[in-house]
Structure formats: C-alpha cells, structure tokens
RODO-2510 file (C-alpha; in nm, 4 decimals, decimal comma):
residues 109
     n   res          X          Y          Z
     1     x    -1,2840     0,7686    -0,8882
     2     x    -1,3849     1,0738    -0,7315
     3     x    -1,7543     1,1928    -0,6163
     4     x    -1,6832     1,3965    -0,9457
     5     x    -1,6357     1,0831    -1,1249
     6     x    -1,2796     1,1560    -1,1973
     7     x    -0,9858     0,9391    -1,1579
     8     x    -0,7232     0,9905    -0,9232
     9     x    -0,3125     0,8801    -0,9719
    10     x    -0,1972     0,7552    -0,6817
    11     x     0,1810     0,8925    -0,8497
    12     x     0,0923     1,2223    -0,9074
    13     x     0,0188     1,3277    -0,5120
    14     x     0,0156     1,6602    -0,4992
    15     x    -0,1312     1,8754    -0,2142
    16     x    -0,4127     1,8086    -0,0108
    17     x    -0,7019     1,5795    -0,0974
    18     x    -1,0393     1,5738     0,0187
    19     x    -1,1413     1,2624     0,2326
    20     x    -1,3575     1,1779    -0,0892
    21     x    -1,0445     1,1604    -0,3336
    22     x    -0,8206     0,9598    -0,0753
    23     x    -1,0878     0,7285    -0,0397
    24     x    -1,0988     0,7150    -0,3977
    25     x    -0,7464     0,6230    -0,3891
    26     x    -0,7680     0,3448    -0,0977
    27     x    -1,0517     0,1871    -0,3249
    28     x    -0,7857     0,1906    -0,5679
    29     x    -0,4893     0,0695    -0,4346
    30     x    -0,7525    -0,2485    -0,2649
    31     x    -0,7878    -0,3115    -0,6523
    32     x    -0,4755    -0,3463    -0,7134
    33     x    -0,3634    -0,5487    -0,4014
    34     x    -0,6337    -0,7663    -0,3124
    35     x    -0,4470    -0,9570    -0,0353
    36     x    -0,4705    -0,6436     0,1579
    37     x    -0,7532    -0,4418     0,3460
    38     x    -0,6854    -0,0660     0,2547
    39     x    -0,8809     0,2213     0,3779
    40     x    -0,8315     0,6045     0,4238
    41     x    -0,8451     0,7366     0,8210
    42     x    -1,0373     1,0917     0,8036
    43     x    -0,9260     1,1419     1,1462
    44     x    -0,5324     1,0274     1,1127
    45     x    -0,5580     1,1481     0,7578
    46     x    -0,3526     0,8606     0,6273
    47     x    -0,3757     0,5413     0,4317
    48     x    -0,4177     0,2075     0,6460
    49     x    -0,3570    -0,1632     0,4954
    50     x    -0,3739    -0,4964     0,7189
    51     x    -0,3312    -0,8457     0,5264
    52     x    -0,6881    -0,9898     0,4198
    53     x    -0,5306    -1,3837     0,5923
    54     x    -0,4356    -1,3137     0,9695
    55     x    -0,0358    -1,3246     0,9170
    56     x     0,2636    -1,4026     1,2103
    57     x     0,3045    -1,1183     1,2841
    58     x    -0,0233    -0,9396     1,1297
    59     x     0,1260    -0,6208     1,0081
    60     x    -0,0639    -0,2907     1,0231
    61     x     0,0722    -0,0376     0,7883
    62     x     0,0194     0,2945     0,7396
    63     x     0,1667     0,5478     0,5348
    64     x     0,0511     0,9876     0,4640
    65     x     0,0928     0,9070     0,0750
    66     x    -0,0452     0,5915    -0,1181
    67     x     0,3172     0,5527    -0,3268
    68     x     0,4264     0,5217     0,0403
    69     x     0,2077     0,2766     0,1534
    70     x     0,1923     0,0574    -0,1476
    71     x     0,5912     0,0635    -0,1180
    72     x     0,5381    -0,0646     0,2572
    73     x     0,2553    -0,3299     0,1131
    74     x     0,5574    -0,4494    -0,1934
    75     x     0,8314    -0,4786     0,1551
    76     x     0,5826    -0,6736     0,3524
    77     x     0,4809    -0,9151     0,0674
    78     x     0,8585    -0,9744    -0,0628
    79     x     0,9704    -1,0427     0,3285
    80     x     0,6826    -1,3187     0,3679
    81     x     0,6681    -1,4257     0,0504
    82     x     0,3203    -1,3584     0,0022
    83     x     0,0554    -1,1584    -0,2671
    84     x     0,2403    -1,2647    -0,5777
    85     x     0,3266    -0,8987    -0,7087
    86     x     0,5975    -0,8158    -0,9233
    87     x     0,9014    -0,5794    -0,8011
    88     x     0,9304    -0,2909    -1,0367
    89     x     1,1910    -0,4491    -1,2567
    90     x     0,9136    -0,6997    -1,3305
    91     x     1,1084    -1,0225    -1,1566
    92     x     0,8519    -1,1888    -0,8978
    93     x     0,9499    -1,0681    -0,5316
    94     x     1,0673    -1,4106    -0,3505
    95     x     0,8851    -1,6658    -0,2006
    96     x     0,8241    -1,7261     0,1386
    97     x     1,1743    -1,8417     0,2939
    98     x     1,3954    -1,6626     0,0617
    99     x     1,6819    -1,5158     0,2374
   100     x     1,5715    -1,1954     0,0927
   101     x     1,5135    -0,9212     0,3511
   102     x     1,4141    -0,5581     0,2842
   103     x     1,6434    -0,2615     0,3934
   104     x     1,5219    -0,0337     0,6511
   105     x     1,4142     0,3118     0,4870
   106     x     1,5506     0,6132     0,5816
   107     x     1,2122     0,8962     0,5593
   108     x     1,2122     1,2743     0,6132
   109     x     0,8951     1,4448     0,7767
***
C-alpha cells in the first residue's frame, strides 16, 4: 500500500513512482518471498533483494522494475534449489542439485 492507502501491482509498472509507492512495492514483493530481504534504493532508484540465510555465493540482486527483480529472485531460487516457489506453470522449480540451470537473459536499456 501506498501513503494513500492504495495498492500497488507490481505487473502493471507504468511510469515513474514515488519513493513511497516503490517502497510500497518492496514491502510487497518481501511478502511474497520471505526468504529474501527486499528494499527500494531512493538514491539508485531500483529494487534490491539479498537471501535472508547467508548463501555460497550470497547473491545481491537488483533490478529498475519489481517483475524484473522477482524474475531474478525465481532464477536464483530454481539454480540453488532454495525458497520453495512455484515456476509459472505451477510445477515446483528443482531442488538443490538438479541439473537445472537458468539461461542467461538477453535485456534492452
């Protein structure tokens, strides 16, 4: 929720949000995943996430939109195996020493 009280959807990212509303959204997305630490950066103006247990190696991810970073939280968690979320076709992403490994994405700035 907002200062306003309203919700904000972490799909529907359009334009620029105040540092309220994104932290809105990091509050959010730490719901949702609570194996991570999420917060907003005012000064980077981008989401952050680090794994709430140290991890080999601890990633720190970071992402301009929250689909983007959540997407980088889903690649981290099916690579170690760990957080228990579902992939979008609702299968569980594997377990830690699956020979599963994410693809590289290819992003545009």
């Amino acid at each position: 929720m907002t200062s306003t009280g309203t919700m904000v959807a972490i799909g529907q990212w359009t334009g620029r949000r105040t540092d309220d509303e994104c932290r809105a959204v990091a509050t959010q997305l730490g719901q949702r995943h609570p194996a991570w630490i999420i917060w907003w950066g005012p000064k980077t103006r981008r989401y952050w996430a680090l794994p709430a247990e140290p991890l080999p190696p601890e990633p720190a991810l970071e992402h301009v939109r929250p689909d983007g970073l959540e997407a980088a939280m889903r690649e981290v968690e099916a690579w170690l195996g760990i957080g228990g979320t579902q992939t979008r076709g609702g299968a569980s992403a594997p377990r830690r020493g699956s020979t599963a490994r994410p693809q590289p994405r290819r992003e545009t700035r």
